[in-house]
C-alpha positions in Angstrom: -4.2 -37.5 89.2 -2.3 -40.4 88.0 -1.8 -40.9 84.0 -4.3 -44.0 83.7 -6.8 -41.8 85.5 -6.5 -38.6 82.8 -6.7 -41.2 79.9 -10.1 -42.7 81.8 -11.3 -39.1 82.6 -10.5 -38.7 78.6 -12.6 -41.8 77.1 -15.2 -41.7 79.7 -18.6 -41.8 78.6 -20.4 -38.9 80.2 -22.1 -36.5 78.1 -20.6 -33.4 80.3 -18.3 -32.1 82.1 -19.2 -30.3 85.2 -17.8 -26.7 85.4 -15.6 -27.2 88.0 -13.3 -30.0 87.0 -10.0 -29.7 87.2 -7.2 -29.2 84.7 -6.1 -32.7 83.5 -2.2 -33.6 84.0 0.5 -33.5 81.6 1.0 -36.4 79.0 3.9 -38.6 79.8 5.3 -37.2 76.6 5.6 -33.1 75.9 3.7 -31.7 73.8 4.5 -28.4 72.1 7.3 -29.0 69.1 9.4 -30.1 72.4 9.6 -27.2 73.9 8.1 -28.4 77.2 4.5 -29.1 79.5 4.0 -26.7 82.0 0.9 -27.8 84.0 -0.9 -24.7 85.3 -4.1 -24.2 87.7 -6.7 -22.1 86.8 -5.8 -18.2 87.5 -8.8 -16.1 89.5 -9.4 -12.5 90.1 -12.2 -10.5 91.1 -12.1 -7.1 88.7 -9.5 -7.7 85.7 -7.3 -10.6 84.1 -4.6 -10.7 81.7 -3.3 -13.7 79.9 -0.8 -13.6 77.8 2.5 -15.6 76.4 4.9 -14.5 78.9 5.0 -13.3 82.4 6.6 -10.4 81.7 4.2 -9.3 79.6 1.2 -10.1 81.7 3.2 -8.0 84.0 2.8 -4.8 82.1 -0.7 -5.0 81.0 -1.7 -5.7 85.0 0.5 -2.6 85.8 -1.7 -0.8 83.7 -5.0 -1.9 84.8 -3.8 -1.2 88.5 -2.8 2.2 87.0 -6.8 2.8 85.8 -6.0 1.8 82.5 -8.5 0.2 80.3 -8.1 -3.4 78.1 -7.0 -1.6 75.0 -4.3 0.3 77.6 -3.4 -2.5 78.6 -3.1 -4.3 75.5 -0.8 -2.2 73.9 1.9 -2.5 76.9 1.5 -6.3 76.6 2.3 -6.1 73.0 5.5 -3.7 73.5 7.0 -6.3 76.1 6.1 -9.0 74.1 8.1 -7.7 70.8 11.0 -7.7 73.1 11.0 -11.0 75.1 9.1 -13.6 72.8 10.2 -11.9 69.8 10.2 -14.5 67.5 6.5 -14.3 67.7 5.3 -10.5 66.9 6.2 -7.3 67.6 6.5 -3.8 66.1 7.6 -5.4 62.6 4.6 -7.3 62.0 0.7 -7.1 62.1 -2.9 -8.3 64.2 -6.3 -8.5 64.2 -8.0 -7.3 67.7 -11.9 -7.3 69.1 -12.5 -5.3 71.5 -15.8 -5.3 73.5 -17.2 -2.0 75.0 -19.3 -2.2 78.1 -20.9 0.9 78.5 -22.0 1.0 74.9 -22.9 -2.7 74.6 -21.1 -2.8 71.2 -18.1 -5.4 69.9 -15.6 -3.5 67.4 -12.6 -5.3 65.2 -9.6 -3.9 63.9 -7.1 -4.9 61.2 -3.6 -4.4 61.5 -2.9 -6.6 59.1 0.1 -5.9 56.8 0.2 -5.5 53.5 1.8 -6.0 50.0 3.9 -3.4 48.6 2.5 -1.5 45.7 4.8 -2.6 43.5 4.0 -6.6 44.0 2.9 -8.6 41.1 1.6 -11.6 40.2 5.2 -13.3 40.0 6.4 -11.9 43.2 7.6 -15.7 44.3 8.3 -17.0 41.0 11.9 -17.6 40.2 13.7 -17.2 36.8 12.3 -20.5 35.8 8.5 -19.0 36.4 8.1 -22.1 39.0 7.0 -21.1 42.8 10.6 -20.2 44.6 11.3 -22.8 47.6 9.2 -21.7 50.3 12.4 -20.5 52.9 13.8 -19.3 49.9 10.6 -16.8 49.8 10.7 -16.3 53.8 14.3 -15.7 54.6 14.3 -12.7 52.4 13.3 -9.3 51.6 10.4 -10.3 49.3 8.5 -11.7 52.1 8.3 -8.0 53.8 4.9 -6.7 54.1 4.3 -2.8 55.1 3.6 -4.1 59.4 0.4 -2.7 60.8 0.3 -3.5 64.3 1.0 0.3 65.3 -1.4 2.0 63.0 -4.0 -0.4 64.5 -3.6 0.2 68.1 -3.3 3.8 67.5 -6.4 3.8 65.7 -8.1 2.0 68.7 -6.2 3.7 71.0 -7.6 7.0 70.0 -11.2 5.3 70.2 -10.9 3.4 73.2 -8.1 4.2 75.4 -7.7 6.2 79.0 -4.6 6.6 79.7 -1.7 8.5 77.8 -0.5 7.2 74.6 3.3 7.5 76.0 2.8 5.8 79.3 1.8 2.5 78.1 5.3 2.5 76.4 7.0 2.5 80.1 7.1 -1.2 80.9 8.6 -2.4 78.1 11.1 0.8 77.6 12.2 -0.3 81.1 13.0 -3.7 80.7 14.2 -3.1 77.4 16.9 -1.4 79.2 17.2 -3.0 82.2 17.5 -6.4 80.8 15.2 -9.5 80.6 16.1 -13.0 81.6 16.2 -15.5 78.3 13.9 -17.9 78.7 13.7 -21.5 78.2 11.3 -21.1 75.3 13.2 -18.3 73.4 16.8 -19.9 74.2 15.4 -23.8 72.7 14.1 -21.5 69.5 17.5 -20.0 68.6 19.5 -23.2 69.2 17.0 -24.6 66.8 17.6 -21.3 64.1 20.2 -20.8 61.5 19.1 -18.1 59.3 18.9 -15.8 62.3 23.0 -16.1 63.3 23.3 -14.3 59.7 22.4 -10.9 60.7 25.3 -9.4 62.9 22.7 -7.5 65.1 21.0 -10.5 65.8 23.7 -12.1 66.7 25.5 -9.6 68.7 22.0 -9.4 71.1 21.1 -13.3 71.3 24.1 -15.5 70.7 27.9 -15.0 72.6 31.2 -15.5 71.3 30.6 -18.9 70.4 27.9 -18.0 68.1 25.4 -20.5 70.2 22.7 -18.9 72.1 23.2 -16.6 75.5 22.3 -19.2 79.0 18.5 -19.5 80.0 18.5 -16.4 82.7 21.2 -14.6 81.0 19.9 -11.2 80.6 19.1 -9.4 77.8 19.1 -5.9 77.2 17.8 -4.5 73.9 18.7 -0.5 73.7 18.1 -0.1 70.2 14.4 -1.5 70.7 14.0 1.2 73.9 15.0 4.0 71.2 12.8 3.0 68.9 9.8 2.5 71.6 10.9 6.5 72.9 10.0 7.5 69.8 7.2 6.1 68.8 6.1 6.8 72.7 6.7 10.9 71.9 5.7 11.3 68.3 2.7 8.3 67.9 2.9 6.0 65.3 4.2 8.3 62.5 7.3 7.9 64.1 7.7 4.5 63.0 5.9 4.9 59.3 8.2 8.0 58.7 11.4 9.3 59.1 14.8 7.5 60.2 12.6 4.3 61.4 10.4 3.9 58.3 14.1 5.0 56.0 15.7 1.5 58.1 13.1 -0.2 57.3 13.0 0.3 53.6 16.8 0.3 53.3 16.9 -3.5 55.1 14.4 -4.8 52.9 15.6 -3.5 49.5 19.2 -4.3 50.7 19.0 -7.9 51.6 20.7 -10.3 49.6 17.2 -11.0 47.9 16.3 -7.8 48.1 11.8 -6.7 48.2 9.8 -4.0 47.3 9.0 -2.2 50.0 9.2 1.6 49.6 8.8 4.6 51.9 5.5 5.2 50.1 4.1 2.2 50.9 5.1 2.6 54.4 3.5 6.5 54.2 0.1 5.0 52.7 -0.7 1.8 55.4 -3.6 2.5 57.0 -5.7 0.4 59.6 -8.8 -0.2 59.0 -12.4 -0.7 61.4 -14.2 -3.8 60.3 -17.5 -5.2 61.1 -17.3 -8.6 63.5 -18.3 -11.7 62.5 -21.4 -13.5 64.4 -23.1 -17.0 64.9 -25.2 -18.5 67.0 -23.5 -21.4 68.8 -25.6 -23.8 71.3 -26.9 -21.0 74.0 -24.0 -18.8 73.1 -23.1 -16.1 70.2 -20.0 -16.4 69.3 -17.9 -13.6 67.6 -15.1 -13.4 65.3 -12.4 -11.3 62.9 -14.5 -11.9 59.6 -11.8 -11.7 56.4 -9.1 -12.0 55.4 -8.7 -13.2 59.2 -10.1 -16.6 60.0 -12.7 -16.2 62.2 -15.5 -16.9 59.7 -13.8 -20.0 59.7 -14.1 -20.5 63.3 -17.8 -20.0 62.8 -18.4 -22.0 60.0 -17.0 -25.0 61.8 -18.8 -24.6 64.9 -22.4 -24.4 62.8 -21.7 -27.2 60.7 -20.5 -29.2 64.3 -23.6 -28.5 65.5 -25.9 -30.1 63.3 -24.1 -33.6 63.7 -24.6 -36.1 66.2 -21.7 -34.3 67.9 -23.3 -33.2 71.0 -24.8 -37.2 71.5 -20.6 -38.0 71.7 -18.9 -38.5 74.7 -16.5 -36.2 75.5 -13.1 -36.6 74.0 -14.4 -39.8 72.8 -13.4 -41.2 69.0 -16.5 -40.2 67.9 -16.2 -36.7 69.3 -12.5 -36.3 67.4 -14.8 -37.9 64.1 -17.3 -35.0 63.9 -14.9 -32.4 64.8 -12.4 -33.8 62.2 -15.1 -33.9 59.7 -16.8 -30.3 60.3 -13.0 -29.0 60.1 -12.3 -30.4 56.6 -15.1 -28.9 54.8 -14.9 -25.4 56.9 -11.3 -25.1 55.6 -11.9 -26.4 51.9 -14.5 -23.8 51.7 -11.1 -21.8 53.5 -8.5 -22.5 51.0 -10.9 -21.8 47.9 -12.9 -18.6 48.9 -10.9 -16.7 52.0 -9.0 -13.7 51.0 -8.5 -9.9 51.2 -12.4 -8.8 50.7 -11.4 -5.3 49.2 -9.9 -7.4 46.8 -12.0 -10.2 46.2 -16.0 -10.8 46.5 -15.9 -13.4 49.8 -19.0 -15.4 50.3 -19.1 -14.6 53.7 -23.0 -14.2 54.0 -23.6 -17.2 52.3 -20.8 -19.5 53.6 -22.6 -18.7 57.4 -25.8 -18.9 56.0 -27.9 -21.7 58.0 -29.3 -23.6 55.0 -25.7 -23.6 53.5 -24.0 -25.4 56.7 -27.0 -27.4 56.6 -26.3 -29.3 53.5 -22.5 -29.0 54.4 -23.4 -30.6 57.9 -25.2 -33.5 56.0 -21.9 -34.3 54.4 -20.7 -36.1 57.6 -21.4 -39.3 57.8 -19.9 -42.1 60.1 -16.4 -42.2 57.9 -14.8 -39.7 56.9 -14.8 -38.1 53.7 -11.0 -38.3 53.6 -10.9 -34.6 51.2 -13.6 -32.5 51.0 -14.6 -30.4 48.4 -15.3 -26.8 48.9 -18.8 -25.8 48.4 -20.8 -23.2 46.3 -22.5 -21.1 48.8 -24.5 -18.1 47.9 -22.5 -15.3 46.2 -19.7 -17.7 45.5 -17.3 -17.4 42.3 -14.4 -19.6 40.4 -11.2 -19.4 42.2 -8.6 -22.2 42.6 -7.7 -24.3 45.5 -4.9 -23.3 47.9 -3.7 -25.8 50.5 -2.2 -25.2 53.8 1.0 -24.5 55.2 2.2 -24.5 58.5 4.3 -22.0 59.7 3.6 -20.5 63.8 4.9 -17.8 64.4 2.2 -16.1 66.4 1.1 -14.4 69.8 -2.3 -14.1 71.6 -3.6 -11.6 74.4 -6.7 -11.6 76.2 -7.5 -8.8 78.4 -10.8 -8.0 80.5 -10.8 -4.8 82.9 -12.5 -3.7 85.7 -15.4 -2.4 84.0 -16.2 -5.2 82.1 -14.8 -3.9 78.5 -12.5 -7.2 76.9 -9.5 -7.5 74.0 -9.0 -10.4 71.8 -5.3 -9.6 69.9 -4.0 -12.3 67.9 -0.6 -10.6 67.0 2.0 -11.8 64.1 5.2 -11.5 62.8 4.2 -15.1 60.6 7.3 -17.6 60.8 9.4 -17.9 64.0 11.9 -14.8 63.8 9.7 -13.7 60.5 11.7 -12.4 57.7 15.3 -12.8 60.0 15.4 -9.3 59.0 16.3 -7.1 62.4 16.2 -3.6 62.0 16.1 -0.9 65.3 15.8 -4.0 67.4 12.5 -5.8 66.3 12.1 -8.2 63.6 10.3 -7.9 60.2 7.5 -10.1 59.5 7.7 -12.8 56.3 4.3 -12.0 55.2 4.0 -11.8 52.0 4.4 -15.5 52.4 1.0 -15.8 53.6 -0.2 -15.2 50.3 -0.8 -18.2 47.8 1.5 -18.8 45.5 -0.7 -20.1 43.0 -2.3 -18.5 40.1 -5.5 -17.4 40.0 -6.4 -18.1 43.5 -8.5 -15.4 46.0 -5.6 -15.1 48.0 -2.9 -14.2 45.2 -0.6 -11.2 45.7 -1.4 -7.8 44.7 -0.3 -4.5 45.3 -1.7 -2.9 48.9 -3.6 -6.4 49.3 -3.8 -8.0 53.0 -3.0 -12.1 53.0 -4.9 -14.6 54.3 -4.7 -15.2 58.1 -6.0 -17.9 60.3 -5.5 -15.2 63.1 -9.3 -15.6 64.9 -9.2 -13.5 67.9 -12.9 -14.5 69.6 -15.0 -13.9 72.1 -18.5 -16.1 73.4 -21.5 -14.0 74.6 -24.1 -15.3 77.4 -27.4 -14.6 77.1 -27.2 -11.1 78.7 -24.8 -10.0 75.8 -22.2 -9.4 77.6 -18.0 -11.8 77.3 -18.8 -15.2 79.2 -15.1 -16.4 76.9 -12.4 -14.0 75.8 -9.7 -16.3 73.7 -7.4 -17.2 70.9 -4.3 -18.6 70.0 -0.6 -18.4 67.4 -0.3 -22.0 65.2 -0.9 -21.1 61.5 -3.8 -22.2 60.2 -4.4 -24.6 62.9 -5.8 -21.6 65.0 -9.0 -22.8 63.5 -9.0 -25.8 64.7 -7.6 -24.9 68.6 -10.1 -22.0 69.0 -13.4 -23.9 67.9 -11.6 -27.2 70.0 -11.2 -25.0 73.1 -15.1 -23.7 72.7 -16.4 -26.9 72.2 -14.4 -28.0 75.8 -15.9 -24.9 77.4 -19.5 -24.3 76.0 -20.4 -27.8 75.4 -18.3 -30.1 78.1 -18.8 -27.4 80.4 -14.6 -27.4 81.2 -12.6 -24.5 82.5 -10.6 -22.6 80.9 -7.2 -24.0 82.2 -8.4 -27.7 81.8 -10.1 -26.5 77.9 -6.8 -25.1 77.1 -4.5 -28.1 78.4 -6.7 -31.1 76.3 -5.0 -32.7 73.8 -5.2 -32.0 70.2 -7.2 -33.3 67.3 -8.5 -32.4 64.0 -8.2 -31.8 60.2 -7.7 -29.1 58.0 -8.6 -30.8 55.3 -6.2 -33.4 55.0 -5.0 -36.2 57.7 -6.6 -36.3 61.2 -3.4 -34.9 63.5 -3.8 -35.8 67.1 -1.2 -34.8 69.5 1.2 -37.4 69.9 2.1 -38.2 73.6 -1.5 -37.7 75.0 -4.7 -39.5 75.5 -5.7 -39.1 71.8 -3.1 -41.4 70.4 -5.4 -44.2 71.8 -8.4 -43.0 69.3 -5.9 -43.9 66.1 -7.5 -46.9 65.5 -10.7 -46.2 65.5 -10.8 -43.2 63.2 -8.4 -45.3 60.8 -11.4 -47.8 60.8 -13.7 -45.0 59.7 -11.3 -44.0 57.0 -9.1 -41.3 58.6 -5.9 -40.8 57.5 -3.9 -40.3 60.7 -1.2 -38.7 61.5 0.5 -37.9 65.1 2.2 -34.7 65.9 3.3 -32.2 67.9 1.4 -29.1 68.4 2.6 -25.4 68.9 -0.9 -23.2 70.2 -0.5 -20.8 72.4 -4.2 -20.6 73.9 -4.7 -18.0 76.1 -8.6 -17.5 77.4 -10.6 -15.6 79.7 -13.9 -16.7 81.0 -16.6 -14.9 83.1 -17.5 -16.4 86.5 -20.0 -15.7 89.7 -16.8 -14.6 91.2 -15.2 -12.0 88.9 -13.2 -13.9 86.0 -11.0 -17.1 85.9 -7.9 -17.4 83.1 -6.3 -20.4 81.4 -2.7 -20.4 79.9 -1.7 -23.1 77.2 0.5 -25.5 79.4 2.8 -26.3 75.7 4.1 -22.1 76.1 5.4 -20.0 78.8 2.7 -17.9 79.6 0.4 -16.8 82.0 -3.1 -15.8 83.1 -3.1 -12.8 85.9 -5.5 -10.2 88.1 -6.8 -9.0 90.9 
C-alpha cells in the first residue's frame, strides 16, 4: 500500500472499518522520539498469546505457557527478562498495576504494586533551600525521587492467588540470559547514546558503555551477573529476599548515599505491602470496559470513553478532523477532572463514583461543541472537594504486557520504573525508579507527597468484555500521562472502526490532555492541522513514545498487535 493510499484510507469517509483490514504502512517520517517504525502484521494463535516490548521477553512468558503455566506465570517471567533487556523501562526497582481475568470463576481482580513514599516524606520533599519546587531532573536524578518499588510484593501476592507453576521456575529464563548474555538492541543502544546522567554510576557504566565511555555495538552482548544473583535469591527465598536483608541494606544505602541523598529506610522497605483493589467498570458502545481505578488512570480511560460517547463522535468518519475534534475534546475535560481530583484514595476522598456517574459525563459531554474549548475546567461531580490544579508532565518510562492462556484466564501489567533509566540509581543490577516524582509538586493538591502515600499514575492496564463476559481486548501501553489518551484511541480503532489490533495499534496519534491538540508529526494526521486550528485548537506536532501492546479474541483463537514505534512483539501457538 502506497503512502497516498494510507493517507486516503485515513480521511475516507466511511463510518467503519471492517474487521479485517489490514495494518496501515509506516509514515514517510518515524514516529516514536526517533527511535524507529517497525511495520508488523497481525500475530495469530490458536490457545495463548503474549505481547510484550521485547522478543526476548515474549520469549519467556511463551516458554511458560508451553510449560502449563498460567497468564500470571507467565507474566512474572516476562517481567524478570524485561528488567534486564529494556531496562530503562521497569524492572525489579520499580512498581505496576496488573488485571487479571479468571476464567473458571468469571471474576476480573486488580493489583497495586505501586511504590510508595517513604515515611519520613513531607510536604517539602522537592522544595529547595529557597522553598521554590527544585528543577524537575534536579528531583529525578537523585535519591529523593526513590519510592519503596512494589512490583515484587505484587506478583507475589497474585502469584500466591493465581499461579500454577513454582514460584522459582518462572525466574529461569531471565536468570539464563542474564548470564548467558543478551544482544543490545537498537532501541536500548539509541537510549544510552541519548543519556548522560546514567555514565555517572560506575556500574552502569562498566555493563552498558566500553572504554570509550559511548555505548556497547547493537548485538554486542550483554551479560548482567549481578542481576542473576539477585533473581537466585529472590527465586529461593520469595520476595522477602529483596525487602530484607543484604538486597533491601543496598538499596537503602544507594539512596541515602547519593550525592542528594532520600529517605528511604529499611523500615519502609519492611512495611510495603501490595494491596487487592476493586476494578473499575463502564459501559462502552456493546462492550464493558475495565480498568485500574486510583491512583492508576484507568478511571480516566473510562471517563473519556463515556463522555466520547455522547458526542456526535460515532456520526465522524474515521480518522477524520472531526473524529480527532471529539476525541481531543472528551480528553481535555477527562484529564482536568485528572489533574484536580486523581490521587492516592487511602489518602484522599476521590470522586470516583461520581466522576463515572452517567448524568455527570452527561453535562460534561454537553461541553463539546464544534470548537474547542481550548482549557477545560474540571468539574464538581458528586462527592467532589477543593483541591488545586496540577498539570502534566511527560516523562515515559514505562512497559506493558498482555498475556491470555490456554484456558481463557488474561493479564493486563502496565509496569514502571517512571523516567527512562528512573532514578540512574543501579544497585544489584536493576535500576531504582524516580517516583516520587510522580507526585505534584504543588501545595495543597490531591496528589501531594506524604508519608506511605502511592503517586498518581496514568498506568491503565485494560481489558474490553463481549457480551458473554468474557476478554474480547486485553491492552495497554508506557507514555506518561498520555496512556490515557493511547488506550481509549486504540479502543475507539477497535470497538468502534471495527480495526485489528495490529492496524489499531499502528494509527497515528492525536489528542489533548488538556492543553494543545498533539498529532503525530510524520503521519496522516498532520493534514488535519488546519482544520482543528479553524475550530480553535491549539496544535502542536510531535513525536510519540507508546508502547501498545493488545490482545483481542477472535473465531480462531486470539490475534496480537505490537506498537510498530517499539521493539516488541505479539506471540503464541
Amino acid at each position: 500500500m502506497r503512502a497516498a493510499v494510507f493517507v486516503a484510507l485515513l480521511l475516507a469517509a466511511a463510518p467503519t472499518w471492517p474487521q479485517s483490514q489490514a495494518q496501515p504502512e509506516a509514515p514517510s517520517k518515524e514516529p516514536g522520539s526517533g527511535l524507529g517504525w517497525q511495520a508488523r502484521d497481525a500475530a495469530h494463535a490458536k490457545r495463548f498469546m503474549v505481547a510484550a516490548a521485547n522478543p526476548l521477553a515474549v520469549e519467556a512468558g511463551v516458554e511458560v505457557l508451553r510449560a502449563g503455566g498460567g497468564a500470571l506465570d507467565a507474566a512474572i517471567a516476562v517481567q524478570m527478562v524485561l528488567g534486564l533487556v529494556e531496562p530503562q523501562s521497569s524492572g525489579l526497582g520499580g512498581g505496576a498495576f496488573l488485571l487479571h481475568w479468571s476464567q473458571a470463576e468469571e471474576k476480573l481482580r486488580s493489583y497495586d504494586g505501586r511504590e510508595t513514599a517513604p515515611a519520613g516524606a513531607k510536604p517539602e520533599h522537592f522544595l529547595g533551600a529557597d522553598g521554590r519546587p527544585q528543577a524537575f531532573v534536579e528531583a529525578v536524578v537523585s535519591g529523593r525521587s526513590v519510592g519503596v518499588p512494589g512490583v515484587l510484593r505484587m506478583l507475589e501476592m497474585a502469584h500466591r492467588r493465581h499461579g500454577r507453576l513454582a514460584w522459582a521456575s518462572l525466574f529461569e529464563p531471565a536468570i539464563r540470559l542474564a548470564e548467558q548474555g543478551f544482544p543490545m538492541s537498537p532501541r536500548l543502544h539509541r537510549l544510552l547514546e541519548g543519556e548522560r546522567e546514567l555514565r555517572n554510576s560506575a556500574a552502569a557504566r562498566a555493563l552498558y558503555y566500553g572504554a570509550d565511555e559511548r555505548p556497547k555495538a547493537v548485538g554486542t552482548r550483554i551479560a548482567n551477573p549481578d542481576y542473576a544473583a539477585t533473581l537466585r535469591a529472590i527465586a529461593a527465598s520469595g520476595a522477602e529476599a529483596f525487602y530484607a536483608g543484604a538486597i533491601a541494606q543496598d538499596i537503602v544505602a544507594a539512596v541515602r548515599g547519593h550525592a542528594r541523598p532520600g529517605e528511604l529506610t529499611l523500615e519502609d522497605l519492611a512495611r510495603y505491602r501490595a494491596l487487592e483493589r476493586d476494578p473499575v467498570c463502564l459501559p462502552y458502545r456493546a462492550a464493558r470496559v475495565c480498568s485500574m481505578g486510583p491512583p492508576a488512570g484507568g478511571a480516566v480511560v473510562l471517563q473519556l470513553l463515556g463522555i466520547l460517547e455522547r458526542t456526535d463522535f460515532l456520526a465522524a468518519a474515521p480518522n477524520s478532523a472531526a473524529a480527532l475534534h471529539f476525541f481531543s475534546e472528551a480528553g481535555r475535560l477527562a484529564y482536568a477532572d485528572r489533574g484536580r481530583y486523581m490521587a492516592d484514595p487511602d489518602f484522599v476522598a476521590v470522586p470516583l463514583a461520581g466522576l463515572l456517574e452517567p448524568d455527570y459525563l452527561d453535562r460534561r459531554a454537553r461541553l463539546v461543541g464544534e470548537r474547542s474549548l481550548g482549557r477545560a475546567e474540571a468539574g464538581r461531580p458528586g462527592g467532589a472537594r477543593a483541591a488545586a490544579d496540577v498539570p502534566e508532565t511527560s516523562l515515559a518510562g514505562t512497559s506493558h504486557v498482555s498475556i491470555v492462556d490456554g484456558r481463557g484466564d488474561a493479564v493486563s501489567m502496565t509496569t514502571t520504573i517512571e523516567s527512562a533509566f528512573g532514578s540512574r540509581i543501579l544497585v544489584r543490577g536493576f535500576l531504582l525508579n524516580n517516583q516520587l516524582t510522580d507526585f505534584s509538586f504543588t501545595a495543597g493538591a490531591a496528589n501531594s507527597i506524604a508519608g506511605g502515600k502511592r503517586p498518581r499514575s496514568a498506568m491503565s492496564p485494560t481489558m474490553a468484555f463481549g457480551a458473554d463476559g468474557a476478554p474480547q481486548v486485553v491492552l495497554g501501553s508506557p507514555g506518561g500521562p498520555a496512556i490515557i489518551n493511547y488506550v481509549a484511541r486504540t479502543l475507539v480503532a477497535m470497538l468502534d472502526w471495527k480495526l485489528d489490533a495490529q492496524a489499531a495499534v499502528s494509527l497515528p496519534h492525536g489528542g489533548s490532555m488538556n492543553g494543545p491538540t498533539q498529532l503525530e508529526r510524520g503521519t496522516a494526521y498532520e493534514l488535519h492541522a488546519p482544520v482543528l486550528r479553524a475550530r480553535g485548537h491549539e496544535v502542536r506536532l510531535g513525536d510519540f513514545t507508546s508502547g501498545l501492546h493488545v490482545i483481542e479474541r477472535v473465531a480462531q483463537g486470539w490475534r496480537g498487535g505490537a506498537d510498530p514505534r517499539r521493539e516488541g512483539a505479539a506471540q503464541g501457538d
